[in-house]
N, C-alpha and C positions, 0 to 999 in steps of 0.2 A: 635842817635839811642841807646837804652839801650839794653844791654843782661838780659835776664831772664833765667837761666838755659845754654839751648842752643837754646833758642827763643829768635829774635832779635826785638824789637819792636819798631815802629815807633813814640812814645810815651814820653810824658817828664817824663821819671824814674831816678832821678839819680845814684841812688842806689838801689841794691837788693841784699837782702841776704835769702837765700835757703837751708833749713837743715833740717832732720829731728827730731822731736820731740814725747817725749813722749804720748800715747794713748793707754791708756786700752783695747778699743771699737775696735783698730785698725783691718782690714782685712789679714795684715801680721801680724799673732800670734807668729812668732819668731823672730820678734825684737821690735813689741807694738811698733810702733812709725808710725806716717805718716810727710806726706811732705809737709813742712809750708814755706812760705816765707813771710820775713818783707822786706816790700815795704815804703822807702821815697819820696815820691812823692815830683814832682819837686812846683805844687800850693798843700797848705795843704786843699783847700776848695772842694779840685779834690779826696781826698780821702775819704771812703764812700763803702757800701755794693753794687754800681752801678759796680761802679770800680776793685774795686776786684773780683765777677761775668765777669766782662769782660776781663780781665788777664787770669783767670782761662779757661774762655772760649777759648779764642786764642791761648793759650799753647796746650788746649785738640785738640785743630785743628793742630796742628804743632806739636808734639812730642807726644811718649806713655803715655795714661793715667798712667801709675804708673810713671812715674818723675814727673806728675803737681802736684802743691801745692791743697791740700784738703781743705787749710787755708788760708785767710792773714791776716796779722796784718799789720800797716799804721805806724811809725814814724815820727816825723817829722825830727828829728835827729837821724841818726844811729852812733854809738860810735866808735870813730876814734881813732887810734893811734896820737905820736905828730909828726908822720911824712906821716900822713894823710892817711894811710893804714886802711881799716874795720878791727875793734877790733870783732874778728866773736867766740871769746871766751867769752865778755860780753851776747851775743846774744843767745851762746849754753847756757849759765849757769841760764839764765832766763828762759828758759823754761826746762829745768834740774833739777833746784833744789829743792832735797827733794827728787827724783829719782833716779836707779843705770842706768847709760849711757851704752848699751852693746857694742857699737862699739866704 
């Protein structure tokens, strides 16, 4: 069973990482950013616009729409420390950069 935020999903996730990022367009005008998760799917051939629709969906079922991801993006590999911890600063800085971070 994989966590997604504070959704437990029965699902082969083996990773997820959950932040938010930069958006102009955003609904929350005082900090421009919404709530993106990059998802490594446990088969790479399982990720897909299906998939993520269906995440998105399950979470809006189980927690307040303002924690669910507006977004996913799919990795195949998420960037790991050498002692196997998520490098979740590689992750904020991709989509950060060229941006001022408010929080």
């Amino acid at each position: 069973m994989s966590t997604f935020g504070e959704v437990q999903f029965d699902i082969a996730l083996p990773q997820v990482f959950i932040d938010g990022r930069p958006d102009p367009d955003a609904i929350n005008e005082d900090f421009g950013e919404e709530v993106k998760a990059v998802v490594q799917p446990k088969d790479w051939a399982d990720a897909g616009p299906e998939l993520a629709e269906e995440l998105i969906e399950y979470c809006r079922s189980e927690i307040s729409h303002i924690k669910c991801p507006r977004s996913i993006d799919f990795e195949q590999e998420l960037p790991r420390h050498p002692t196997g911890k998520l490098y979740k600063r590689l992750l904020k800085d991709r989509y950060w950069a060229g941006t001022k971070q408010i929080a």
